[in-house]
C-alpha positions in Angstrom: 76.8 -29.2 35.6 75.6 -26.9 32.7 76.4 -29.6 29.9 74.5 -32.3 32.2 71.7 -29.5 32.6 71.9 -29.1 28.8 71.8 -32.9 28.0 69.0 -33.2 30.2 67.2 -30.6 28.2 67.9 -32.1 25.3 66.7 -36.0 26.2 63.0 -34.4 27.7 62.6 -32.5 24.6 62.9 -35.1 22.2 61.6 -38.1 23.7 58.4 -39.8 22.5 56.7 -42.7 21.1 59.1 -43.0 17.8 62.3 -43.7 20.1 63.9 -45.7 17.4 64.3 -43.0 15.0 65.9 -40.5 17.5 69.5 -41.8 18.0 70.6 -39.8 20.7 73.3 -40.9 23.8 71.5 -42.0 26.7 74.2 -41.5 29.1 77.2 -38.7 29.2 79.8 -38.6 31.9 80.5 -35.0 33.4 82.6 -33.0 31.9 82.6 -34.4 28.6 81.0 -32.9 25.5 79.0 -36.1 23.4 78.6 -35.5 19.6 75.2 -36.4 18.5 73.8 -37.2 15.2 70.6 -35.5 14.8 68.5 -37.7 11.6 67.3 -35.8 8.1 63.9 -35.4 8.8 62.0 -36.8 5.7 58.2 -35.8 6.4 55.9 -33.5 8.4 55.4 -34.5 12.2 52.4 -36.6 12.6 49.2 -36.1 14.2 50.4 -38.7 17.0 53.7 -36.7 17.1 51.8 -32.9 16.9 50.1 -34.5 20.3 52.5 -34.4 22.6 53.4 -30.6 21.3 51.6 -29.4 24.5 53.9 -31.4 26.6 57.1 -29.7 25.6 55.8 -26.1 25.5 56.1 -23.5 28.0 53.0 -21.2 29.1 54.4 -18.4 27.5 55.0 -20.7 23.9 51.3 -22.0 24.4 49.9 -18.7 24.4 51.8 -17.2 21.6 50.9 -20.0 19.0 47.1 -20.2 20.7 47.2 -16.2 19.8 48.5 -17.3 16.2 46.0 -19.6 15.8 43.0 -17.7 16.4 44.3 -14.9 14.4 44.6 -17.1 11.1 41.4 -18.8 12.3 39.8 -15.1 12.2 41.7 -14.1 9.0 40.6 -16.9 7.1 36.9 -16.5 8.0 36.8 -13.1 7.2 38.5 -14.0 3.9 35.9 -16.5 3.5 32.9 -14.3 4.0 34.4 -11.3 2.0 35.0 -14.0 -0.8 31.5 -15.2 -0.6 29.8 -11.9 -0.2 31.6 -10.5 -3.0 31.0 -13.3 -5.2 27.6 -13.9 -4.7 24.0 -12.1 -4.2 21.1 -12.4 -2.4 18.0 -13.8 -4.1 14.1 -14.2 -3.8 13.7 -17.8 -3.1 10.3 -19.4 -3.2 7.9 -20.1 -0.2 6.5 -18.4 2.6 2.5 -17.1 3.1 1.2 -13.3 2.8 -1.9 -12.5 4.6 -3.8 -9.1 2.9 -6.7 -7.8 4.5 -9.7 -6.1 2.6 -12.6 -4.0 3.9 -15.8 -5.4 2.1 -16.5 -9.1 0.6 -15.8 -10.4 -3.1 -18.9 -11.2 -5.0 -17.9 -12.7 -8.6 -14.7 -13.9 -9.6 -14.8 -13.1 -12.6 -13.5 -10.8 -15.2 -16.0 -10.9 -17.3 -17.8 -9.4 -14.1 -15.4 -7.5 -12.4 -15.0 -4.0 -12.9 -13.7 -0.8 -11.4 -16.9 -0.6 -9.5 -16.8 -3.5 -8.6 -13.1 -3.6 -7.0 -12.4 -6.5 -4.9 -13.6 -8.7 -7.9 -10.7 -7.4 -9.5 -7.9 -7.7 -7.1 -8.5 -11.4 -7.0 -9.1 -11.8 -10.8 -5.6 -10.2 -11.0 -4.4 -13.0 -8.7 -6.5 -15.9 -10.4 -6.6 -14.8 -14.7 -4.5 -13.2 -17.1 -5.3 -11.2 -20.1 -3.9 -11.3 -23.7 -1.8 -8.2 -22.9 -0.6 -6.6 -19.2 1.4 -3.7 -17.9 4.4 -4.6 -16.6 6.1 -2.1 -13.4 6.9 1.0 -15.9 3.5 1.0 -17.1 4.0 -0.2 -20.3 1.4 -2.5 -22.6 2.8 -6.1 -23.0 2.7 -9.8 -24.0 0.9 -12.0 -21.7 -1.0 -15.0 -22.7 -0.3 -13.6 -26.1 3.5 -14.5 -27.8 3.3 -11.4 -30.0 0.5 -9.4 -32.0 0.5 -7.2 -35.1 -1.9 -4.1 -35.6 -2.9 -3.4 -39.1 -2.1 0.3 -40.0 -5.4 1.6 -40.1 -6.2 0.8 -36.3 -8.9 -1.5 -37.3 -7.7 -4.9 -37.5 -5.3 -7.0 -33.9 -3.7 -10.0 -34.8 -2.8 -11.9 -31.8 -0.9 -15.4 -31.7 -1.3 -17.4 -28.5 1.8 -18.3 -26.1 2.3 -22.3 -26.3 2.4 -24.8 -23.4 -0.5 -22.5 -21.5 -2.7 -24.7 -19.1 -5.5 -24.1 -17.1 -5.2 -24.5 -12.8 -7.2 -27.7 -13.8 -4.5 -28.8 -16.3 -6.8 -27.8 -19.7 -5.4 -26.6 -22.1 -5.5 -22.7 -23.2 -6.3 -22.1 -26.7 -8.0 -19.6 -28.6 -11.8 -20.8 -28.6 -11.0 -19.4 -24.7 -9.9 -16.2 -25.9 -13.1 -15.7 -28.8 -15.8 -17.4 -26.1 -14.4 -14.8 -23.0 -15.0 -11.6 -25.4 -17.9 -12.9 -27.3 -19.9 -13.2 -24.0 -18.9 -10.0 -22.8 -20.7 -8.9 -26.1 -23.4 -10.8 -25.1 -26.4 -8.4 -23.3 -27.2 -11.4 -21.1 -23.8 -11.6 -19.3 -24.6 -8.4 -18.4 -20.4 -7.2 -18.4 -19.8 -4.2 -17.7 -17.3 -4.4 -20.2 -19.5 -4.9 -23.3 -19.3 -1.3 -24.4 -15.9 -1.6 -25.0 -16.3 -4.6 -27.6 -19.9 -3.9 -29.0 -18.4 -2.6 -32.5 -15.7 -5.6 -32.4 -15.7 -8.7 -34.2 -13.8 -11.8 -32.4 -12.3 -14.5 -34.7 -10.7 -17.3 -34.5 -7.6 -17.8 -37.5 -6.4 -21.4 -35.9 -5.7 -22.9 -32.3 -3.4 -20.1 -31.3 -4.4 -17.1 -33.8 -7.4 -14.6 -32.8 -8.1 -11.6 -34.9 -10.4 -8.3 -33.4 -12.0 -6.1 -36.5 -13.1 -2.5 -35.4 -15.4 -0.4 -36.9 -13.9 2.8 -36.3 -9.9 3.5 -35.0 -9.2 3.2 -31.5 -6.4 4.1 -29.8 -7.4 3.1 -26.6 -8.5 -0.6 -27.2 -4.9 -2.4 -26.4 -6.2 -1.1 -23.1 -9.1 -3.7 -23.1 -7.2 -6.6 -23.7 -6.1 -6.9 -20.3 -9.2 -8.3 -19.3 -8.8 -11.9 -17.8 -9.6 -14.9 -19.8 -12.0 -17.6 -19.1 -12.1 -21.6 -20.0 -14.5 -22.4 -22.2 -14.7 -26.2 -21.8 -16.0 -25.1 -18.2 -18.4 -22.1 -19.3 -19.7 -23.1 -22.7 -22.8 -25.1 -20.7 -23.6 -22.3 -18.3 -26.4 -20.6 -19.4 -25.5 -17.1 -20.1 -29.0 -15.6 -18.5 -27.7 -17.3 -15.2 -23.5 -17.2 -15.5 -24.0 -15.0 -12.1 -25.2 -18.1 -10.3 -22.4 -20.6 -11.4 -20.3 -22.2 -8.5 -17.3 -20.8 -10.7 -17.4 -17.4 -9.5 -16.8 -18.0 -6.1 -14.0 -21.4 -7.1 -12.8 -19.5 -10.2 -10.2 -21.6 -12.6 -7.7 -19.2 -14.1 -4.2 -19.3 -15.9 -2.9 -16.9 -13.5 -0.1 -17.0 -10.8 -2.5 -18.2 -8.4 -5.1 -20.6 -8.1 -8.0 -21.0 -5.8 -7.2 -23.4 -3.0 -10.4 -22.6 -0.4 -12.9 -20.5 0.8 -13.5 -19.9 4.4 -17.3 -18.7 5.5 -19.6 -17.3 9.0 -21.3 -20.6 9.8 -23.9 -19.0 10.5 -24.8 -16.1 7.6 -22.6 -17.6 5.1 -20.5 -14.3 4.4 -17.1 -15.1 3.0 -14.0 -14.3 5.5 -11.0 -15.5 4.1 -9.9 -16.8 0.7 -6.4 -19.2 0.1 -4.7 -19.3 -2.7 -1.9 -21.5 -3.9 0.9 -20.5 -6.2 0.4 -22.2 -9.9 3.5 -24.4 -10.4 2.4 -24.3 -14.1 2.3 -20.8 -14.3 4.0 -20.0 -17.7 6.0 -17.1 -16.9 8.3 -17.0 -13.9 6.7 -19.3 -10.8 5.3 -16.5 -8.0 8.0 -16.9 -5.3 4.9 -16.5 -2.5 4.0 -20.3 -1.9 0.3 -18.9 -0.5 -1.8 -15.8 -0.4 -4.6 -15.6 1.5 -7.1 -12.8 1.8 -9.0 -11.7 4.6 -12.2 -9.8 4.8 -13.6 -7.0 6.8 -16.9 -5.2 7.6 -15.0 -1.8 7.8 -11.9 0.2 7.5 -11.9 0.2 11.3 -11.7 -3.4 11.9 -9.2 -3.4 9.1 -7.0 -1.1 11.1 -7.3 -3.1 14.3 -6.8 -6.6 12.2 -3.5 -4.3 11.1 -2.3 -3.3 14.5 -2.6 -6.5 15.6 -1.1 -7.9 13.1 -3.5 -10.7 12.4 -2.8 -9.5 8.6 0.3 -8.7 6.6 -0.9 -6.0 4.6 -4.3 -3.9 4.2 -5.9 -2.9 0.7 -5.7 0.8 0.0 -9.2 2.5 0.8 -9.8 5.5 -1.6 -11.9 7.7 1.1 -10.4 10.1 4.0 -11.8 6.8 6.3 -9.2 4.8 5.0 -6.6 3.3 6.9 -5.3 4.9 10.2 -1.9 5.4 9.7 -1.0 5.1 13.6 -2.3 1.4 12.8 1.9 1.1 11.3 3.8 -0.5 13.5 7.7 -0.2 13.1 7.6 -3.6 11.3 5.8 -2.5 8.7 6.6 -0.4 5.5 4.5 2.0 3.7 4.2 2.2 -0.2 3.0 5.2 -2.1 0.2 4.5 -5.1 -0.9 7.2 -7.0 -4.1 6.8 -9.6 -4.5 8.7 -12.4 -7.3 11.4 -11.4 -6.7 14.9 -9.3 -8.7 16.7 -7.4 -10.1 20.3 -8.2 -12.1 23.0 -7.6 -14.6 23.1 -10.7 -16.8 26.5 -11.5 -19.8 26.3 -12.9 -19.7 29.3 -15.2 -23.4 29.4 -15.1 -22.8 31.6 -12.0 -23.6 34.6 -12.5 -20.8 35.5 -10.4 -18.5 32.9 -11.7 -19.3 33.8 -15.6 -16.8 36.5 -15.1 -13.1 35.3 -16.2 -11.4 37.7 -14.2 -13.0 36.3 -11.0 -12.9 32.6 -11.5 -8.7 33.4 -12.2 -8.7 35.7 -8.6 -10.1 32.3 -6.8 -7.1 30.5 -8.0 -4.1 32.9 -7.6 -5.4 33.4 -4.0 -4.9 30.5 -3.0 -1.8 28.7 -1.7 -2.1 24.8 -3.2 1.0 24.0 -0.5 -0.5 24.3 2.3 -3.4 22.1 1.2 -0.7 19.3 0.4 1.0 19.6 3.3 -1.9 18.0 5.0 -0.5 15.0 7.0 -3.5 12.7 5.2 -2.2 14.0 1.8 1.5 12.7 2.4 3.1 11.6 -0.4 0.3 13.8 -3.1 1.3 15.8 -6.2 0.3 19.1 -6.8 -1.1 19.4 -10.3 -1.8 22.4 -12.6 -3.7 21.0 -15.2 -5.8 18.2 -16.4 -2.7 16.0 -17.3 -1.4 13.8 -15.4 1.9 14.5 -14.2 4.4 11.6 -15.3 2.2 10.3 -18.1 3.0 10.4 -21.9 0.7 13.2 -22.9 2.0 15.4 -19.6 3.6 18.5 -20.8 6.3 20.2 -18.4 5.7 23.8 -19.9 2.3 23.5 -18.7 0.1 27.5 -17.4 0.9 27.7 -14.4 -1.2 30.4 -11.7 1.1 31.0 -9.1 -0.1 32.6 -5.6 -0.5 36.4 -6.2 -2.5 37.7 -3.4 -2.2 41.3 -4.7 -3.7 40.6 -8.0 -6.4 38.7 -6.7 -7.4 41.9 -5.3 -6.7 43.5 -8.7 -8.9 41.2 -10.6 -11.7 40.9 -8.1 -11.8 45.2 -8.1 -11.8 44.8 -12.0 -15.0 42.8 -11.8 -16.4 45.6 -9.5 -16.3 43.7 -6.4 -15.2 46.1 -4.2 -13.6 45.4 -0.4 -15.8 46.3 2.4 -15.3 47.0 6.2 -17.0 43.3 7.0 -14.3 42.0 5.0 -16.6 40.4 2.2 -16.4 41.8 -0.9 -19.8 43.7 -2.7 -20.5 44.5 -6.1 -23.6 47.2 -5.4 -25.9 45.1 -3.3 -24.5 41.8 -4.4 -21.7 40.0 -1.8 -19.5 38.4 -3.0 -20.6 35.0 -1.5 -20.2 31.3 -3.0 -21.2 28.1 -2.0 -18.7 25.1 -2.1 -20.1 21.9 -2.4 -18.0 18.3 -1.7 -18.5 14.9 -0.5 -18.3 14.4 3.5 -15.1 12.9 3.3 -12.3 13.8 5.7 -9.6 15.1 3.7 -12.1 17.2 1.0 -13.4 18.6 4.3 -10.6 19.4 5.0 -9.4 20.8 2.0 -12.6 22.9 1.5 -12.0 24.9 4.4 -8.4 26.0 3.9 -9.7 27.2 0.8 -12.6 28.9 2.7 -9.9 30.5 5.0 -7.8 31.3 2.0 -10.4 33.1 -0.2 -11.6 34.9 3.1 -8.3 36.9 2.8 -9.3 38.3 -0.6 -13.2 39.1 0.2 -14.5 35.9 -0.6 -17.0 34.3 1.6 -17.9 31.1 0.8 -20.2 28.4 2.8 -19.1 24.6 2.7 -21.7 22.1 2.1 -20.9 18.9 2.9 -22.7 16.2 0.8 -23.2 12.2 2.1 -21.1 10.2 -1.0 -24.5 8.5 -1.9 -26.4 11.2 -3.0 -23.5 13.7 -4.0 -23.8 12.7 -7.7 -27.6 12.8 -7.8 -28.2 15.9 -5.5 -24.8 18.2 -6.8 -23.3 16.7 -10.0 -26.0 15.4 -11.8 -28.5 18.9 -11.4 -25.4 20.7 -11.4 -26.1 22.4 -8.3 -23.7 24.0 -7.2 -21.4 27.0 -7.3 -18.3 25.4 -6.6 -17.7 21.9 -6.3 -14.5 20.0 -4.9 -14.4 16.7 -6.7 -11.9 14.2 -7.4 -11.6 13.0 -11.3 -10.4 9.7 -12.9 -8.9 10.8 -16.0 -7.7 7.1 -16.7 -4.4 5.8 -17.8 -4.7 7.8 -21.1 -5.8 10.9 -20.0 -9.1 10.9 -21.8 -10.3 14.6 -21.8 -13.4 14.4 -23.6 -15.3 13.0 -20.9 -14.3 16.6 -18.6 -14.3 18.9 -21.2 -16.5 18.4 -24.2 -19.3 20.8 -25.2 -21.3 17.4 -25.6 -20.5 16.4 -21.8 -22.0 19.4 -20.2 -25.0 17.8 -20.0 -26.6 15.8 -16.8 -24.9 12.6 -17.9 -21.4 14.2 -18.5 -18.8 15.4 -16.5 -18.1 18.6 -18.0 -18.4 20.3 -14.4 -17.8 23.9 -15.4 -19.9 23.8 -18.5 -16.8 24.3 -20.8 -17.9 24.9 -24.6 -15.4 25.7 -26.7 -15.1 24.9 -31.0 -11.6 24.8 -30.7 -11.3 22.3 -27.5 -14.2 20.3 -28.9 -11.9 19.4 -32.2 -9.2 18.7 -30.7 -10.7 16.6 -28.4 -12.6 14.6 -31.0 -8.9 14.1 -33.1 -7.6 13.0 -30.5 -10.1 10.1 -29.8 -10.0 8.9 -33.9 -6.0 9.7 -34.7 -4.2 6.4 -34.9 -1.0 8.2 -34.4 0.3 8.4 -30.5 2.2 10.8 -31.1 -0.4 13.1 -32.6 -2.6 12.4 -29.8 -0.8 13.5 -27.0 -0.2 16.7 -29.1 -3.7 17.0 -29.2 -4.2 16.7 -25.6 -1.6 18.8 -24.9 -3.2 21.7 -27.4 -6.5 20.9 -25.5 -5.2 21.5 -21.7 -3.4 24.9 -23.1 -6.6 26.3 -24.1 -8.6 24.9 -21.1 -6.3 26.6 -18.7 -5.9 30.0 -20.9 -9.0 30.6 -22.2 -11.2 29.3 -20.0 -9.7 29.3 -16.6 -12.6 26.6 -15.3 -11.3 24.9 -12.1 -8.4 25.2 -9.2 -6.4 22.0 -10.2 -4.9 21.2 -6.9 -3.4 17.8 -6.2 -3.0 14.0 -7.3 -4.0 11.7 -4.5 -1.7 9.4 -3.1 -3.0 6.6 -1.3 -0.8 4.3 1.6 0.0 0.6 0.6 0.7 -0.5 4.5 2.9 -4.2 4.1 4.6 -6.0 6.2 8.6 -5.5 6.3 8.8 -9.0 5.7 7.2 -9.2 2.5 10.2 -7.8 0.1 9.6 -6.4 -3.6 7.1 -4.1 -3.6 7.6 -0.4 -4.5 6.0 3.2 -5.1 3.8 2.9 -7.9 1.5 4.6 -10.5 -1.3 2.3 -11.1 -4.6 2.9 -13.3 -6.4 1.0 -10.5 -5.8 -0.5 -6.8 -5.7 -4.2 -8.0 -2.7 -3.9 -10.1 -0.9 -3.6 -7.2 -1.0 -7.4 -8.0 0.4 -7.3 -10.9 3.9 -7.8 -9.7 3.0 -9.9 -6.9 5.2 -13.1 -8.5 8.4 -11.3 -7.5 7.4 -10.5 -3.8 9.1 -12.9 -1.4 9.6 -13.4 2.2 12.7 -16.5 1.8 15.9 -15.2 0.6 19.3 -17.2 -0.9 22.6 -16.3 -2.1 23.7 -17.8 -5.8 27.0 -17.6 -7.4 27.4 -14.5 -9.9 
């Protein structure tokens, strides 16, 4: 019964649709043992054989080569992905829309127009034109629609050739009767450009199609700097008359060579005022195509509405605002990132040494070793600031680690104030005979210098000081404080610039109403080295010069409590991807990298 069970076994196993091939007995008489001949097997079972695999199984077989199955199934993916992570990397890819929003309205642009004071001209200029040169993410001065240029050795004479296969958004080509007609009418007094200082002792020439040449009457070491202004077409400007360029249609529907170009302008039916602009990416942009297929920029009356626009996110990203009534930061939601950009300029405490108070040396150093700069940074507006010690930047080429530093000393405050005769009193402000030791501290009404004047109030109370805060409405701080010098202390922010230009702060000649030489600073030995260092030719040298000059600024003169370098929040959209912390000689060069910011991402082979 076993064999018969066995030979049973043996016929359900094997049969199927090939029964020709298997040569097996079909009958066996009990008790005898039947010899079979089981065929070479000369290929792989075939799918129509694989499909009756399920029939001959048991559960328990099923399950154990279902478990093996998945298992290699699993294996094999991971493999796969592993393989393809490892052998690949993510990538910007092109398309996608960023939506900035900007409190105020654009009026011109234009770079022969736009300036600093006028900002929001600028950020779309930066979007719309390019210049001969432009910083690139480290700051440093390079090639744009310029290929290369040579500078003669005296300082006096820029040699630019012209990158080739350069077109204008309207398919013109660029060439360098663009590049001479942009700079001569920014010479021109009826363009009115607030740039024409800057070129008024140049001469503009053009050597052939794609050479340009700039003669200087005098060295400047600063004028690279210039040549990032934006370039206009000529074959559209040459028949506008200069005396009405501010009128033309082609401020508002510029034509660049930049990475974008104007696509259209949205306006209020019923006042006119411009809401949004669009703007398309140049596909015949000559460096890298801007992976953004469209930016579009949105305008608003205030920071206010700008915050709520954010919050509701009806924009992407918001311009920086340079004022304490910027953006509110609880406006960030979770999906959003925020990027630090820091200008070069600080903030101070400046003394006017024509205090009779202040005149003293010994006092004007108490003020500033009594107070604690720290606690002033740790303001939650200031997040992300520097604390400075001297007119120098921190981070830029003339910056000097081994700068004088006044570290607090409360105890020698006390030292130095008793020197000067100031003695403490039971009131707690100091006297000197009849004289208190009182000071008024003037600022603009802006949050965070309000804010910053009275911590130093509270601060310099602990030493004897009194002083009374004076807040000041921005429009008329210059003409009612600055200007008159009227003041006995006054919190201000400078803008020192991307090359730290001192001469402007601390020249003898710029203590005058028109200057900016706060503390009426007037010194031989400053004055020369600030005058070398606006004629040498040598970089170098200059920043030696500078350096020299903040030494004996903060040593021998002791004129203001540097206190911090403003950083101001950059609130985009997680979305957006490659943007960064930056130093920036202005908001809209925040721009200047906008060609590598995506949204779309792909993987490409290594």
């Amino acid at each position: 019964m076993i064999l018969k069970d066995a030979i049973k076994n043996i016929r359900r196993r094997f049969s199927g649709p090939e029964k020709k091939s298997q040569h097996w007995l079909s009958d066996a008489k009990e008790g005898i043992l039947l010899v079979c001949r089981r065929p070479a097997i000369k290929r792989l079972p075939s799918l129509r054989q694989l499909a009756y695999l399920p029939k001959v199984l048991n559960t328990r077989e099923k399950r154990s080569i279902g478990i093996a199955l998945l298992v290699f199934i699993l294996s094999s993916a991971i493999f796969g992905i592993r393989f393809y992570s490892n052998n690949t990397i993510e990538t910007a890819k092109e398309g996608g829309a960023y939506i900035e929003g900007i409190a105020g309205a654009p009026q011109f642009i234009n770079p022969i127009f736009a300036s600093s004071a006028r900002e929001i001209d600028l950020d779309l200029t930066t979007l719309v034109f390019s210049g001969l040169l432009r910083y690139n993410d480290k700051q440093e001065l390079i090639n744009d629609l310029s290929e290369s240029f040579t500078v003669s050795e005296d300082q006096k004479q820029y040699s630019f050739v012209l990158r080739q296969n350069v077109v204008w958004h309207d398919g013109a080509e660029f060439g360098a009767d663009d590049v001479v007609f942009t700079f001569e009418s920014i010479k021109d007094q009826q363009w009115k450009s607030p740039h024409s200082a800057k070129f008024k002792d140049a001469q503009i020439e053009k050597i052939d199609d794609r050479t340009v040449k700039f003669s200087l009457k005098d060295a400047n070491p600063n004028f690279l700097d210039s040549l990032t202004i934006g370039i206009v077409p000529v074959h559209l400007w040459e028949n506008v008359p200069a005396i009405s360029a501010t009128l033309s249609e082609l401020n508002l529907k510029p034509i660049g060579t930049g990475p974008y170009a104007y696509s259209k302008i949205s306006r209020e039916k019923k006042s006119g005022v411009i809401k949004e602009y669009e703007f398309e990416a140049n596909a015949l942009f000559y460096r890298d195509c801007p992976n953004l297929q469209t930016v579009r920029v949105k305008f608003f009356s205030n920071a206010a509405e700008l915050s709520d626009a954010l919050r509701n996110r009806q924009i992407d990203g918001a311009r920086p605002i340079a004022s304490g009534e910027g953006i509110n930061l609880s406006s960030v939601s979770k999906k959003s990132n925020v990027y630090k950009i820091l200008l070069p300029q600080y903030t101070a405490a400046f003394f006017n040494k024509k205090n009779q108070i202040l005149k003293e040396k010994g006092v004007r150093e108490a003020l500033i070793i009594a107070a604690r700069k720290q606690e002033i940074a740790a303001l939650p507006e200031l997040l992300g600031s520097r604390l400075v010690d001297g007119p120098i930047i921190p981070g830029s080429y003339e910056y000097a680690d081994d700068v004088k530093r006044y570290e607090y000393d409360k105890k020698k405050a006390e030292e130095l104030l008793d020197l000067a005769g100031f003695k403490s009193q039971e009131g707690g402000t100091r006297k000197k005979g009849d004289q208190e030791l009182i000071l008024s501290l003037k600022t603009i009404n802006d949050p965070i210098l309000v804010k910053t004047a009275e911590i130093l109030q509270r601060q310099w109370s602990e030493v004897g000081v009194k002083i009374n805060i004076e807040p000041i409405e921005a429009a008329v701080f210059q003409k009612e404080a600055i200007k008159p010098r009227n003041f006995d202390i006054v919190l201000a922010t400078e803008y020192v610039g991307r090359n730290n230009d001192l001469y402007s702060f601390w020249h003898s000649s710029q203590a005058k109403e028109t200057g900016f030489n706060l503390s009426d600073i007037k010194n031989r030995d400053i004055d020369e080295l600030l005058d070398a260092s606006r004629t040498t030719a040598n970089k170098e040298e200059r920043a030696k010069k500078i350096k020299e000059s903040q030494n004996l600024i903060l040593t021998t003169e002791i004129p203001a409590l540097f206190l911090y370098q403003p950083a101001y929040p950059y609130i985009v959209s997680s979305e957006i991807k490659g943007l960064k912390d930056s130093s920036l000689a202005n908001f809209s060069e925040r721009f200047n990298g906008i060609g590598a910011w995506y949204i779309k991402t792909k993987r490409i082979w290594k």
